[in-house]
C-alpha positions, -999 to 999 in steps of 0.1 A, spaced: -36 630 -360 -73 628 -368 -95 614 -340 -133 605 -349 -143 576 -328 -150 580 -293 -168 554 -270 -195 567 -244 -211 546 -220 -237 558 -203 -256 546 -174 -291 551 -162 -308 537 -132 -324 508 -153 -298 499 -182 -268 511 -199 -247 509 -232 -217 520 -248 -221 539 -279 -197 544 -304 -197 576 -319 -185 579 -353 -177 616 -360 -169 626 -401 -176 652 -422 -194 672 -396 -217 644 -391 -223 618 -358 -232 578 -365 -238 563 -335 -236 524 -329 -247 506 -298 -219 483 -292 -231 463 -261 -260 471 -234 -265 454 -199 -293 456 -174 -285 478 -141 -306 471 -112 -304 484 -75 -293 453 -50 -317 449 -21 -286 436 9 -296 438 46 -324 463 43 -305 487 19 -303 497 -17 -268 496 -37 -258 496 -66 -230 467 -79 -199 487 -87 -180 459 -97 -206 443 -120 -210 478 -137 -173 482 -143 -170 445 -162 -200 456 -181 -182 488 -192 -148 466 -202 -174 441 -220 -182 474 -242 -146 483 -246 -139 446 -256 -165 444 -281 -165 473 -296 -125 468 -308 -127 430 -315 -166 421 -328 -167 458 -344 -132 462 -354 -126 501 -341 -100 513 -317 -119 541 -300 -97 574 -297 -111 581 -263 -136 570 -231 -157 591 -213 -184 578 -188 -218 595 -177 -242 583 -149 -272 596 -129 -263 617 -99 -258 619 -65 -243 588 -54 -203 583 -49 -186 555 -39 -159 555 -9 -123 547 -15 -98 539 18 -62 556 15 -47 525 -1 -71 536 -29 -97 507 -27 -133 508 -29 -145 497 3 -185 492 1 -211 488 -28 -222 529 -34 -256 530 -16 -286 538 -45 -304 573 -41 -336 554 -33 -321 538 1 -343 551 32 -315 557 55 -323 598 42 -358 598 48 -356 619 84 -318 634 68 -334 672 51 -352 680 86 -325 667 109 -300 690 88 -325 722 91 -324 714 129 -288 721 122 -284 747 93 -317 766 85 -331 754 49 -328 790 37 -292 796 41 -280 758 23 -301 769 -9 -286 798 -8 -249 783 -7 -261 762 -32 -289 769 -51 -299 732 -55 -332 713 -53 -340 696 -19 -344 659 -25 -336 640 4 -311 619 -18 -290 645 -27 -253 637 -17 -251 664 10 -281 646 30 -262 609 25 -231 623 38 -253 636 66 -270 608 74 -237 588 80 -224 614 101 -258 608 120 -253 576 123 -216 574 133 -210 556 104 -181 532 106 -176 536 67 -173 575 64 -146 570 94 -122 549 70 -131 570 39 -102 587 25 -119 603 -9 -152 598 -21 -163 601 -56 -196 606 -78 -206 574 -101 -190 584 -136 -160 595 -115 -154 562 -97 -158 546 -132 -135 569 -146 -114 561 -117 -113 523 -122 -101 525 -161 -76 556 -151 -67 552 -116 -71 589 -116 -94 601 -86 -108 637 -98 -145 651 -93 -161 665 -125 -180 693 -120 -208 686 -133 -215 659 -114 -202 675 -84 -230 701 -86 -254 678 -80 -243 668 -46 -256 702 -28 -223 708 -21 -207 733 -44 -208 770 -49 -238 778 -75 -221 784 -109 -182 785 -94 -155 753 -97 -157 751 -59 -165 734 -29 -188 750 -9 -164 739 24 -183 760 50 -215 747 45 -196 708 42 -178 715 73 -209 732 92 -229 693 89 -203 678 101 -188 662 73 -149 663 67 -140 681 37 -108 661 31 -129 637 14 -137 657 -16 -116 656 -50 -103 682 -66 -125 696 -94 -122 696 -129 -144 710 -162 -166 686 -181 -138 680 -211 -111 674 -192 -90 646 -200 -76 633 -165 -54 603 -176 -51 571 -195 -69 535 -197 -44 516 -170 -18 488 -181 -38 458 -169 -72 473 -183 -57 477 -219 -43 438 -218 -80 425 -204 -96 444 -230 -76 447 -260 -78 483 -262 -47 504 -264 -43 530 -234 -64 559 -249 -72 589 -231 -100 589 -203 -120 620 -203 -142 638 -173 -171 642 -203 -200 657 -183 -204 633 -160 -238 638 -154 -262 624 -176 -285 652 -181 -256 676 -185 -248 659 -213 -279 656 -225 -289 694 -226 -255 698 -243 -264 680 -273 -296 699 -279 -302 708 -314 -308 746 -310 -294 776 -328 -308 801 -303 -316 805 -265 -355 809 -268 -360 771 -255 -367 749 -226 -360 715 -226 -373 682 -212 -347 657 -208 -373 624 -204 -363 594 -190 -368 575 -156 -369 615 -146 -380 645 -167 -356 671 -165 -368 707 -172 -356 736 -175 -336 762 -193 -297 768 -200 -289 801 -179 -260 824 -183 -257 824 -146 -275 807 -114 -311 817 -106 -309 819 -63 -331 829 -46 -360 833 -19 -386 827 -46 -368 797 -66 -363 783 -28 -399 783 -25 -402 767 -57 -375 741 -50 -359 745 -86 -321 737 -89 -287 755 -104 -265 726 -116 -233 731 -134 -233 727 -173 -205 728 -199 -186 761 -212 -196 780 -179 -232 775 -183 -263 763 -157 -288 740 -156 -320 758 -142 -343 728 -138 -367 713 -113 -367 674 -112 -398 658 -115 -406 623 -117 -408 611 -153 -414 574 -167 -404 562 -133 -442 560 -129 -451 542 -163 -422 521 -160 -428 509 -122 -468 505 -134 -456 480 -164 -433 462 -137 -459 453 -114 -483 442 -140 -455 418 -157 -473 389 -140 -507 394 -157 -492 414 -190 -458 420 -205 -469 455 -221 -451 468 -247 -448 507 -246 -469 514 -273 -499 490 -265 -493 513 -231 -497 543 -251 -524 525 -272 -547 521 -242 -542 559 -228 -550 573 -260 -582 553 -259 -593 561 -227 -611 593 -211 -589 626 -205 -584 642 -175 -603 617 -151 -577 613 -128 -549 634 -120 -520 631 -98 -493 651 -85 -460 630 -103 -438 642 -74 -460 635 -43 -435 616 -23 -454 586 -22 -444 579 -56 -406 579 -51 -405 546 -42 -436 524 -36 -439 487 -35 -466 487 -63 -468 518 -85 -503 513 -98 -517 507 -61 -499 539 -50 -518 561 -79 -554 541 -71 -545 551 -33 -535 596 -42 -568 595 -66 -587 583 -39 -571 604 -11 -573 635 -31 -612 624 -38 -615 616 -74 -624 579 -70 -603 554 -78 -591 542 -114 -610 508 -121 -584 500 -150 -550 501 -166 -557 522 -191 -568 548 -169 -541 544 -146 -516 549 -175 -540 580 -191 -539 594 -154 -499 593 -156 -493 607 -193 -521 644 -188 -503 644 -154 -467 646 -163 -482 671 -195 -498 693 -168 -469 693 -144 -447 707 -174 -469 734 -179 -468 739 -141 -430 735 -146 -430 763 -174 -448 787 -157 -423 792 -126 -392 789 -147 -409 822 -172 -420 837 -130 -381 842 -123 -365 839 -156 -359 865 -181 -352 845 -211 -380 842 -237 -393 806 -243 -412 801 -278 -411 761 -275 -395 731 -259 -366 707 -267 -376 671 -255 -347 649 -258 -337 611 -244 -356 574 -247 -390 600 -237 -387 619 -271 -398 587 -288 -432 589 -269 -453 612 -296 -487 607 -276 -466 625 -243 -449 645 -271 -484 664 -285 -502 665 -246 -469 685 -241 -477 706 -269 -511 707 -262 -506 716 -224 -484 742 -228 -495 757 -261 -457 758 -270 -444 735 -303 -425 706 -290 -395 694 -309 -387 658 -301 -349 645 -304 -326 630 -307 -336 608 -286 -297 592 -281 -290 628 -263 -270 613 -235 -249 592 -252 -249 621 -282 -234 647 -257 -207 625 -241 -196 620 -275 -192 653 -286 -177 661 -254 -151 636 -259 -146 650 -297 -145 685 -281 -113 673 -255 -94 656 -280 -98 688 -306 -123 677 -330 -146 701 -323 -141 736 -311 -170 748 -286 -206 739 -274 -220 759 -307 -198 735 -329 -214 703 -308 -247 716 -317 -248 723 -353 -233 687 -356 -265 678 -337 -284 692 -363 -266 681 -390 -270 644 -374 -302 636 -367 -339 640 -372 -361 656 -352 -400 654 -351 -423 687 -342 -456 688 -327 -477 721 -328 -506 725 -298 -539 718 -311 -566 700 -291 -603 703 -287 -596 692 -250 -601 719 -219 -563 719 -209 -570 749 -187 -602 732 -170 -578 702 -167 -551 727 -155 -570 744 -131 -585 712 -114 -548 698 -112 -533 730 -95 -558 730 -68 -542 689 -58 -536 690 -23 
Protein backbone atom coordinates (compact mmCIF):
# COMPACT_ATOMS: atom_id res chain seq x y z
CA UNK A 1 0.00 0.00 0.00
CA UNK A 2 1.31 3.41 -1.05
CA UNK A 3 1.44 6.05 1.67
CA UNK A 4 2.08 9.85 0.59
CA UNK A 5 0.27 12.02 3.03
CA UNK A 6 1.46 12.59 6.40
CA UNK A 7 0.32 15.26 8.85
CA UNK A 8 3.08 17.20 11.01
CA UNK A 9 2.26 19.52 13.58
CA UNK A 10 4.64 21.42 14.89
CA UNK A 11 4.87 23.70 17.80
CA UNK A 12 6.97 26.65 18.62
CA UNK A 13 7.01 28.86 21.64
CA UNK A 14 4.73 31.53 19.83
CA UNK A 15 2.36 29.53 17.24
CA UNK A 16 1.90 26.26 15.68
CA UNK A 17 0.30 24.42 12.67
CA UNK A 18 -0.27 21.16 11.16
CA UNK A 19 1.12 20.73 7.79
CA UNK A 20 0.09 18.27 5.42
CA UNK A 21 2.70 16.95 3.50
CA UNK A 22 1.93 15.60 0.20
CA UNK A 23 4.76 13.34 -0.97
CA UNK A 24 4.62 12.13 -5.08
CA UNK A 25 6.86 11.58 -7.60
CA UNK A 26 9.88 12.39 -5.42
CA UNK A 27 8.41 15.68 -4.72
CA UNK A 28 6.93 17.36 -1.13
CA UNK A 29 3.65 19.87 -1.35
CA UNK A 30 3.06 21.14 1.80
CA UNK A 31 -0.41 22.61 2.93
CA UNK A 32 -1.07 24.53 6.19
CA UNK A 33 -4.24 22.97 7.28
CA UNK A 34 -4.98 24.98 10.58
CA UNK A 35 -2.62 27.22 12.84
CA UNK A 36 -3.39 28.44 16.52
CA UNK A 37 -1.53 30.97 18.74
CA UNK A 38 0.58 29.29 21.78
CA UNK A 39 1.37 31.54 24.56
CA UNK A 40 3.05 30.82 27.96
CA UNK A 41 0.19 31.19 30.96
CA UNK A 42 1.33 33.58 33.77
CA UNK A 43 -0.67 31.39 37.07
CA UNK A 44 0.53 32.23 40.68
CA UNK A 45 3.93 33.62 39.74
CA UNK A 46 4.86 30.94 37.21
CA UNK A 47 5.14 30.25 33.58
CA UNK A 48 3.19 27.07 31.88
CA UNK A 49 2.27 26.18 29.11
CA UNK A 50 -1.65 24.88 28.42
CA UNK A 51 -1.35 21.20 27.67
CA UNK A 52 -4.81 20.68 27.17
CA UNK A 53 -5.58 23.70 24.94
CA UNK A 54 -2.54 22.52 22.77
CA UNK A 55 -3.84 18.99 22.40
CA UNK A 56 -7.56 20.33 21.05
CA UNK A 57 -5.65 22.55 18.80
CA UNK A 58 -3.69 19.49 17.34
CA UNK A 59 -7.27 17.34 16.95
CA UNK A 60 -8.64 20.82 15.31
CA UNK A 61 -5.75 20.04 12.69
CA UNK A 62 -6.55 16.38 12.47
CA UNK A 63 -10.35 17.37 11.99
CA UNK A 64 -9.82 19.81 9.35
CA UNK A 65 -7.44 18.51 7.52
CA UNK A 66 -9.82 15.08 6.71
CA UNK A 67 -13.23 16.98 6.54
CA UNK A 68 -12.50 20.84 5.05
CA UNK A 69 -9.51 19.27 2.99
CA UNK A 70 -10.82 15.92 2.18
CA UNK A 71 -7.39 13.74 2.93
CA UNK A 72 -7.00 10.91 5.32
CA UNK A 73 -3.44 11.46 6.54
CA UNK A 74 -1.41 8.00 6.48
CA UNK A 75 0.39 8.99 9.66
CA UNK A 76 1.00 11.74 12.78
CA UNK A 77 4.10 12.76 14.07
CA UNK A 78 4.47 15.77 16.48
CA UNK A 79 7.57 18.17 17.12
CA UNK A 80 8.05 20.89 19.83
CA UNK A 81 10.73 23.02 21.35
CA UNK A 82 12.78 21.35 24.07
CA UNK A 83 13.22 20.83 27.49
CA UNK A 84 10.02 20.84 29.11
CA UNK A 85 8.01 17.48 29.98
CA UNK A 86 4.94 17.17 31.54
CA UNK A 87 4.23 14.79 34.66
CA UNK A 88 1.91 11.85 34.53
CA UNK A 89 0.68 9.96 38.09
CA UNK A 90 0.60 6.04 37.83
CA UNK A 91 -3.04 5.97 36.78
CA UNK A 92 -1.48 7.64 33.66
CA UNK A 93 -2.96 11.19 34.09
CA UNK A 94 -1.35 14.37 33.53
CA UNK A 95 -1.35 16.00 36.81
CA UNK A 96 -0.11 19.89 36.38
CA UNK A 97 0.23 22.34 33.34
CA UNK A 98 4.18 21.56 32.12
CA UNK A 99 6.02 24.59 33.53
CA UNK A 100 7.56 26.92 30.30
CA UNK A 101 11.47 27.05 30.13
CA UNK A 102 11.27 30.78 30.92
CA UNK A 103 9.75 30.15 34.60
CA UNK A 104 12.33 31.54 37.29
CA UNK A 105 12.08 28.78 39.68
CA UNK A 106 15.88 27.77 37.74
CA UNK A 107 17.43 30.94 38.12
CA UNK A 108 19.80 29.83 41.34
CA UNK A 109 19.30 25.81 39.87
CA UNK A 110 23.02 25.55 37.52
CA UNK A 111 25.08 26.87 40.71
CA UNK A 112 23.24 25.02 43.35
CA UNK A 113 23.83 21.76 41.17
CA UNK A 114 27.83 22.61 40.87
CA UNK A 115 27.66 22.87 44.72
CA UNK A 116 26.59 19.36 44.25
CA UNK A 117 28.31 17.87 41.07
CA UNK A 118 31.32 19.99 39.68
CA UNK A 119 30.23 21.68 36.26
CA UNK A 120 33.13 19.86 34.56
CA UNK A 121 32.22 16.41 35.14
CA UNK A 122 28.01 16.94 33.99
CA UNK A 123 29.32 18.35 30.53
CA UNK A 124 31.32 15.65 30.36
CA UNK A 125 28.42 13.00 30.92
CA UNK A 126 26.63 14.93 28.64
CA UNK A 127 28.11 17.18 26.49
CA UNK A 128 25.17 19.70 26.49
CA UNK A 129 24.97 23.51 26.74
CA UNK A 130 24.34 24.96 30.25
CA UNK A 131 21.09 26.98 30.13
CA UNK A 132 19.53 27.06 33.34
CA UNK A 133 16.21 25.70 31.65
CA UNK A 134 17.55 22.65 30.59
CA UNK A 135 15.42 19.72 32.01
CA UNK A 136 18.19 18.35 34.31
CA UNK A 137 18.13 21.84 36.25
CA UNK A 138 14.02 21.78 36.39
CA UNK A 139 14.09 18.36 37.81
CA UNK A 140 16.67 19.79 40.19
CA UNK A 141 15.08 22.58 41.25
CA UNK A 142 11.96 20.48 42.39
CA UNK A 143 14.01 18.18 44.18
CA UNK A 144 15.29 21.51 45.83
CA UNK A 145 12.22 22.47 46.65
CA UNK A 146 10.73 19.27 48.00
CA UNK A 147 8.33 19.44 45.38
CA UNK A 148 4.98 17.84 46.16
CA UNK A 149 4.51 17.25 42.31
CA UNK A 150 7.82 15.24 41.50
CA UNK A 151 6.73 13.01 44.76
CA UNK A 152 3.40 11.79 42.88
CA UNK A 153 5.20 11.65 39.40
CA UNK A 154 5.24 8.29 38.04
CA UNK A 155 6.79 9.11 34.29
CA UNK A 156 7.58 12.24 32.92
CA UNK A 157 7.72 13.05 29.37
CA UNK A 158 9.27 15.78 26.87
CA UNK A 159 6.44 18.05 24.94
CA UNK A 160 6.09 16.10 21.52
CA UNK A 161 6.15 13.03 23.65
CA UNK A 162 3.25 13.88 25.98
CA UNK A 163 1.46 14.92 22.68
CA UNK A 164 2.23 11.82 21.21
CA UNK A 165 1.12 10.28 24.33
CA UNK A 166 -2.33 11.89 24.39
CA UNK A 167 -3.39 10.66 20.61
CA UNK A 168 -1.48 7.11 21.29
CA UNK A 169 -1.68 6.50 24.90
CA UNK A 170 1.81 5.27 24.38
CA UNK A 171 4.36 6.84 26.93
CA UNK A 172 7.97 6.51 25.18
CA UNK A 173 10.81 9.21 25.11
CA UNK A 174 12.31 10.04 21.70
CA UNK A 175 15.64 10.52 21.57
CA UNK A 176 16.00 13.38 20.20
CA UNK A 177 14.16 15.18 22.40
CA UNK A 178 15.55 13.34 25.22
CA UNK A 179 19.06 14.72 24.49
CA UNK A 180 18.12 17.93 25.21
CA UNK A 181 17.29 17.42 28.78
CA UNK A 182 21.19 17.14 29.92
CA UNK A 183 20.37 13.87 30.80
CA UNK A 184 21.58 11.35 28.28
CA UNK A 185 24.85 9.77 27.34
CA UNK A 186 26.33 12.14 24.35
CA UNK A 187 25.66 10.33 21.04
CA UNK A 188 24.31 6.82 22.83
CA UNK A 189 20.27 5.73 23.29
CA UNK A 190 20.81 6.07 27.01
CA UNK A 191 20.13 7.53 30.09
CA UNK A 192 22.87 8.96 31.72
CA UNK A 193 21.43 7.30 35.31
CA UNK A 194 24.51 8.13 37.42
CA UNK A 195 24.61 11.53 36.83
CA UNK A 196 20.29 11.53 37.30
CA UNK A 197 20.68 9.67 40.37
CA UNK A 198 23.73 11.70 41.79
CA UNK A 199 21.11 15.26 41.79
CA UNK A 200 18.84 13.56 43.50
CA UNK A 201 16.37 12.87 40.99
CA UNK A 202 14.67 9.31 40.72
CA UNK A 203 15.39 7.61 37.57
CA UNK A 204 12.22 5.64 37.50
CA UNK A 205 10.66 8.57 36.04
CA UNK A 206 12.27 8.40 32.70
CA UNK A 207 10.74 6.43 29.59
CA UNK A 208 12.21 4.12 27.69
CA UNK A 209 13.92 5.48 24.59
CA UNK A 210 13.24 5.19 21.20
CA UNK A 211 14.92 6.53 17.51
CA UNK A 212 13.38 9.54 15.80
CA UNK A 213 11.16 7.22 13.12
CA UNK A 214 9.79 5.06 15.31
CA UNK A 215 6.27 4.36 15.10
CA UNK A 216 5.14 3.77 18.88
CA UNK A 217 1.34 3.05 18.42
CA UNK A 218 -1.90 4.09 16.99
CA UNK A 219 -4.40 7.33 17.19
CA UNK A 220 -6.72 5.90 20.29
CA UNK A 221 -10.48 4.74 19.82
CA UNK A 222 -12.12 7.90 21.28
CA UNK A 223 -9.60 10.28 19.33
CA UNK A 224 -10.49 8.67 15.86
CA UNK A 225 -14.51 9.13 16.70
CA UNK A 226 -13.82 13.07 17.92
CA UNK A 227 -11.87 13.58 14.93
CA UNK A 228 -12.97 11.62 12.11
CA UNK A 229 -9.73 10.26 11.40
CA UNK A 230 -9.15 6.55 11.18
CA UNK A 231 -6.59 5.12 13.76
CA UNK A 232 -3.38 5.71 11.76
CA UNK A 233 0.02 5.17 13.00
CA UNK A 234 1.62 7.75 15.57
CA UNK A 235 5.23 8.16 14.92
CA UNK A 236 8.21 9.42 17.51
CA UNK A 237 9.33 11.90 14.25
CA UNK A 238 12.24 13.82 15.71
CA UNK A 239 10.63 15.27 18.29
CA UNK A 240 12.68 18.14 18.56
CA UNK A 241 12.09 20.84 16.35
CA UNK A 242 15.43 21.76 15.32
CA UNK A 243 16.27 18.11 14.81
CA UNK A 244 13.96 18.07 12.37
CA UNK A 245 14.86 20.91 11.00
CA UNK A 246 18.59 20.22 10.28
CA UNK A 247 17.29 16.94 8.79
CA UNK A 248 15.53 18.46 5.98
CA UNK A 249 18.50 20.57 4.95
CA UNK A 250 19.03 20.67 1.28
CA UNK A 251 22.71 19.58 1.04
CA UNK A 252 24.50 16.94 -1.01
CA UNK A 253 27.72 17.24 1.05
CA UNK A 254 29.06 17.83 4.61
CA UNK A 255 30.95 21.13 3.94
CA UNK A 256 28.03 23.26 5.77
CA UNK A 257 26.82 24.91 8.88
CA UNK A 258 23.51 25.66 9.35
CA UNK A 259 21.41 28.33 11.17
CA UNK A 260 18.07 27.11 12.09
CA UNK A 261 16.33 30.85 12.72
CA UNK A 262 13.44 31.21 14.67
CA UNK A 263 12.57 32.57 18.21
CA UNK A 264 16.29 30.91 18.63
CA UNK A 265 19.13 30.58 16.02
CA UNK A 266 20.44 27.34 16.08
CA UNK A 267 24.01 26.86 14.78
CA UNK A 268 26.09 24.49 14.19
CA UNK A 269 27.18 21.53 12.20
CA UNK A 270 26.01 17.79 11.68
CA UNK A 271 28.87 15.61 13.36
CA UNK A 272 29.68 12.06 12.90
CA UNK A 273 30.14 11.80 16.57
CA UNK A 274 29.93 14.16 19.78
CA UNK A 275 32.50 16.98 20.18
CA UNK A 276 33.23 16.81 24.39
CA UNK A 277 35.39 18.34 25.78
CA UNK A 278 37.41 20.89 28.18
CA UNK A 279 37.49 23.46 25.32
CA UNK A 280 33.76 23.11 23.96
CA UNK A 281 32.92 23.23 27.94
CA UNK A 282 34.45 26.50 27.91
CA UNK A 283 32.68 27.41 24.94
CA UNK A 284 29.31 26.10 26.29
CA UNK A 285 28.45 24.47 22.79
CA UNK A 286 26.02 21.42 22.93
CA UNK A 287 25.91 17.50 21.44
CA UNK A 288 22.26 16.84 20.89
CA UNK A 289 20.98 13.65 19.30
CA UNK A 290 20.06 13.81 15.49
CA UNK A 291 18.55 11.18 13.08
CA UNK A 292 20.42 8.05 11.54
CA UNK A 293 23.14 8.17 14.41
CA UNK A 294 24.13 11.64 13.78
CA UNK A 295 24.74 14.94 16.35
CA UNK A 296 23.79 18.20 16.53
CA UNK A 297 26.99 20.30 17.43
CA UNK A 298 25.42 23.73 17.97
CA UNK A 299 25.47 26.56 20.48
CA UNK A 300 21.98 28.26 21.15
CA UNK A 301 21.84 31.70 20.86
CA UNK A 302 19.02 33.94 21.13
CA UNK A 303 17.53 34.60 17.71
CA UNK A 304 14.22 36.72 16.80
CA UNK A 305 13.22 36.39 20.37
CA UNK A 306 14.76 39.95 20.48
CA UNK A 307 13.02 41.50 17.27
CA UNK A 308 9.94 39.75 18.11
CA UNK A 309 9.72 40.87 22.02
CA UNK A 310 10.92 44.57 20.52
CA UNK A 311 7.64 44.57 18.03
CA UNK A 312 5.56 43.36 21.12
CA UNK A 313 6.21 46.08 23.34
CA UNK A 314 5.82 48.75 20.70
CA UNK A 315 2.28 47.22 19.60
CA UNK A 316 0.72 50.06 21.57
CA UNK A 317 2.32 52.91 19.55
CA UNK A 318 2.96 50.64 16.13
CA UNK A 319 1.77 47.35 14.85
CA UNK A 320 5.12 46.78 12.68
CA UNK A 321 5.06 44.53 10.10
CA UNK A 322 8.40 42.66 9.60
CA UNK A 323 9.50 44.13 6.73
CA UNK A 324 8.76 47.88 7.62
CA UNK A 325 11.15 46.45 10.70
CA UNK A 326 13.62 45.43 8.27
CA UNK A 327 12.82 48.69 6.21
CA UNK A 328 13.94 50.93 9.04
CA UNK A 329 17.32 48.90 9.98
CA UNK A 330 18.41 48.92 6.53
CA UNK A 331 17.96 52.65 6.68
CA UNK A 332 19.72 53.32 9.59
CA UNK A 333 23.55 53.68 10.57
CA UNK A 334 25.64 50.23 10.88
CA UNK A 335 27.34 49.09 13.65
CA UNK A 336 26.37 51.94 16.18
CA UNK A 337 25.22 49.82 18.72
CA UNK A 338 26.08 46.42 19.50
CA UNK A 339 24.90 43.90 21.96
CA UNK A 340 25.76 40.60 23.17
CA UNK A 341 22.16 38.53 21.90
CA UNK A 342 22.82 36.09 24.81
CA UNK A 343 23.60 38.41 27.75
CA UNK A 344 21.20 36.93 30.24
CA UNK A 345 19.29 39.99 30.63
CA UNK A 346 17.75 39.40 27.41
CA UNK A 347 16.22 35.98 28.16
CA UNK A 348 13.37 37.31 29.53
CA UNK A 349 12.80 41.01 30.26
CA UNK A 350 9.70 42.93 30.80
CA UNK A 351 10.40 45.32 27.80
CA UNK A 352 12.90 44.16 25.22
CA UNK A 353 13.66 47.53 23.68
CA UNK A 354 14.39 49.08 27.33
CA UNK A 355 16.65 46.08 28.09
CA UNK A 356 18.97 46.80 24.77
CA UNK A 357 18.80 50.94 25.61
CA UNK A 358 19.87 49.70 29.24
CA UNK A 359 23.38 46.80 27.82
CA UNK A 360 24.29 49.88 25.16
CA UNK A 361 24.50 52.09 27.91
CA UNK A 362 26.10 49.75 30.46
CA UNK A 363 28.67 48.62 28.04
CA UNK A 364 29.22 52.56 27.18
CA UNK A 365 28.02 53.14 23.71
CA UNK A 366 25.17 55.61 24.60
CA UNK A 367 21.94 54.75 24.32
CA UNK A 368 19.71 54.15 21.04
CA UNK A 369 17.41 57.37 20.68
CA UNK A 370 15.15 55.31 18.15
CA UNK A 371 13.47 52.15 16.82
CA UNK A 372 15.27 51.83 13.98
CA UNK A 373 18.41 51.80 15.71
CA UNK A 374 17.31 49.47 18.24
CA UNK A 375 16.21 46.95 15.53
CA UNK A 376 19.72 47.83 13.33
CA UNK A 377 21.55 47.16 16.78
CA UNK A 378 19.73 43.55 16.92
CA UNK A 379 20.12 42.40 13.08
CA UNK A 380 24.60 43.31 12.86
CA UNK A 381 24.45 41.75 16.36
CA UNK A 382 22.96 38.42 15.76
CA UNK A 383 25.29 38.63 12.06
CA UNK A 384 28.39 39.13 14.34
CA UNK A 385 27.51 36.54 16.93
CA UNK A 386 27.33 33.98 13.92
CA UNK A 387 30.57 34.74 12.84
CA UNK A 388 31.67 34.51 16.55
CA UNK A 389 29.62 31.25 16.43
CA UNK A 390 31.62 30.02 13.25
CA UNK A 391 34.82 30.58 14.47
CA UNK A 392 34.69 28.21 17.66
CA UNK A 393 32.77 25.46 15.86
CA UNK A 394 35.99 25.51 12.78
CA UNK A 395 38.49 25.92 16.66
CA UNK A 396 37.39 22.26 17.64
CA UNK A 397 35.92 20.88 14.46
CA UNK A 398 37.59 19.16 11.75
CA UNK A 399 34.96 19.35 9.10
CA UNK A 400 35.46 21.97 6.31
CA UNK A 401 32.76 24.72 6.11
CA UNK A 402 32.54 26.56 2.58
CA UNK A 403 28.98 28.25 3.46
CA UNK A 404 25.89 28.09 5.61
CA UNK A 405 22.39 26.57 5.37
CA UNK A 406 19.81 28.97 7.02
CA UNK A 407 16.58 27.31 7.31
CA UNK A 408 12.99 28.07 9.27
CA UNK A 409 10.46 31.39 9.29
CA UNK A 410 14.43 33.39 9.70
CA UNK A 411 15.33 32.22 6.08
CA UNK A 412 12.74 34.57 4.74
CA UNK A 413 14.65 37.62 6.31
CA UNK A 414 17.13 38.49 3.19
CA UNK A 415 18.47 41.76 4.92
CA UNK A 416 19.71 39.09 8.10
CA UNK A 417 20.36 36.74 5.21
CA UNK A 418 23.25 39.00 3.33
CA UNK A 419 24.77 40.63 6.95
CA UNK A 420 25.24 36.81 7.40
CA UNK A 421 26.98 36.55 4.29
CA UNK A 422 28.64 39.63 4.75
CA UNK A 423 29.91 38.84 8.40
CA UNK A 424 31.20 35.69 7.79
CA UNK A 425 32.47 35.99 4.22
CA UNK A 426 30.76 32.49 3.65
CA UNK A 427 27.62 32.31 0.88
CA UNK A 428 24.46 31.86 2.68
CA UNK A 429 21.77 29.67 1.24
CA UNK A 430 18.38 30.52 2.62
CA UNK A 431 15.55 27.61 2.72
CA UNK A 432 13.25 26.24 2.85
CA UNK A 433 12.03 28.11 5.18
CA UNK A 434 9.03 25.28 6.19
CA UNK A 435 12.17 23.17 7.55
CA UNK A 436 10.41 21.97 10.68
CA UNK A 437 7.45 20.99 9.44
CA UNK A 438 9.54 19.68 6.10
CA UNK A 439 11.62 17.23 8.35
CA UNK A 440 8.78 15.78 10.46
CA UNK A 441 7.29 14.94 7.25
CA UNK A 442 9.89 13.11 5.73
CA UNK A 443 10.53 11.52 8.88
CA UNK A 444 7.10 10.21 8.94
CA UNK A 445 7.45 9.15 5.07
CA UNK A 446 10.78 7.60 6.09
CA UNK A 447 8.78 5.22 9.11
CA UNK A 448 6.06 4.21 7.06
CA UNK A 449 8.72 3.18 4.01
CA UNK A 450 8.39 5.88 1.53
CA UNK A 451 11.62 6.86 1.74
CA UNK A 452 14.67 5.00 2.43
CA UNK A 453 17.43 7.07 4.53
CA UNK A 454 18.31 10.68 5.55
CA UNK A 455 20.18 11.07 1.88
CA UNK A 456 16.71 10.09 0.24
CA UNK A 457 14.91 12.99 2.65
CA UNK A 458 17.34 15.39 1.27
CA UNK A 459 17.42 15.10 -2.31
CA UNK A 460 13.52 15.30 -2.00
CA UNK A 461 14.34 18.58 -0.23
CA UNK A 462 15.99 19.67 -3.21
CA UNK A 463 13.80 18.53 -5.58
CA UNK A 464 10.99 20.47 -3.45
CA UNK A 465 11.71 23.75 -2.98
CA UNK A 466 13.63 26.91 -3.81
CA UNK A 467 16.28 28.16 -2.25
CA UNK A 468 17.75 31.81 -2.39
CA UNK A 469 21.86 32.44 -2.15
CA UNK A 470 23.55 35.36 -0.94
CA UNK A 471 27.34 35.88 -1.67
CA UNK A 472 29.45 38.29 0.93
CA UNK A 473 29.99 41.57 -0.53
CA UNK A 474 29.90 44.80 1.52
CA UNK A 475 31.78 48.04 1.61
CA UNK A 476 31.15 47.93 5.45
CA UNK A 477 34.24 47.28 8.03
CA UNK A 478 32.77 43.81 9.33
CA UNK A 479 36.14 43.22 11.08
CA UNK A 480 36.23 46.86 12.77
CA UNK A 481 32.59 46.01 13.66
CA UNK A 482 33.86 42.47 14.67
CA UNK A 483 36.60 43.48 16.69
CA UNK A 484 34.61 46.28 18.64
CA UNK A 485 31.91 43.54 19.40
CA UNK A 486 34.33 40.78 20.71
CA UNK A 487 35.82 43.15 23.20
CA UNK A 488 31.65 43.43 24.90
CA UNK A 489 32.04 42.91 28.38
Amino acid sequence: MQHNNFLAFDLGASSGRAILGTLEQGKLKLTEVHRFDNQMQYINGHFFWNIFSLFNELKTGLKKCIQEFGVQPDSIGVDTWGVDFVHLNKEGMIISLPFAYRDSRTDTSMDELFAKIPKEEVYEQTGIQFMQFNSLFQLFSMIQDQSSLLEITDKILFMPDALNYLFSGEAVAEYTIASTSQMVVPGEMKWQTGLIEKAGIPTSILANLVKPGTQIGKIKPDVAQETGSTEVPVIAVAGHDTASAIASVPADDKNYAYISSGTWSLMGIESEKPLVSSKTLEMNYTNEGGVEGTTRFLKNIMGMWLIQECRRAWLDMKNYTWDEMVKLASGSEPFKYLINPDDSCFLNPKKMPEAIIEYCAKTGQGKPENHAQIIRCVYDSLALKYRFTLEQILSVSEELIEKIHIIGGGANNRFLNQLTADATKLKVVAGPTEATATGNILLQAKAMGALQSLAEMRTVVKHSFEVEEFTPGSDLDWDAAYQRYTSLK
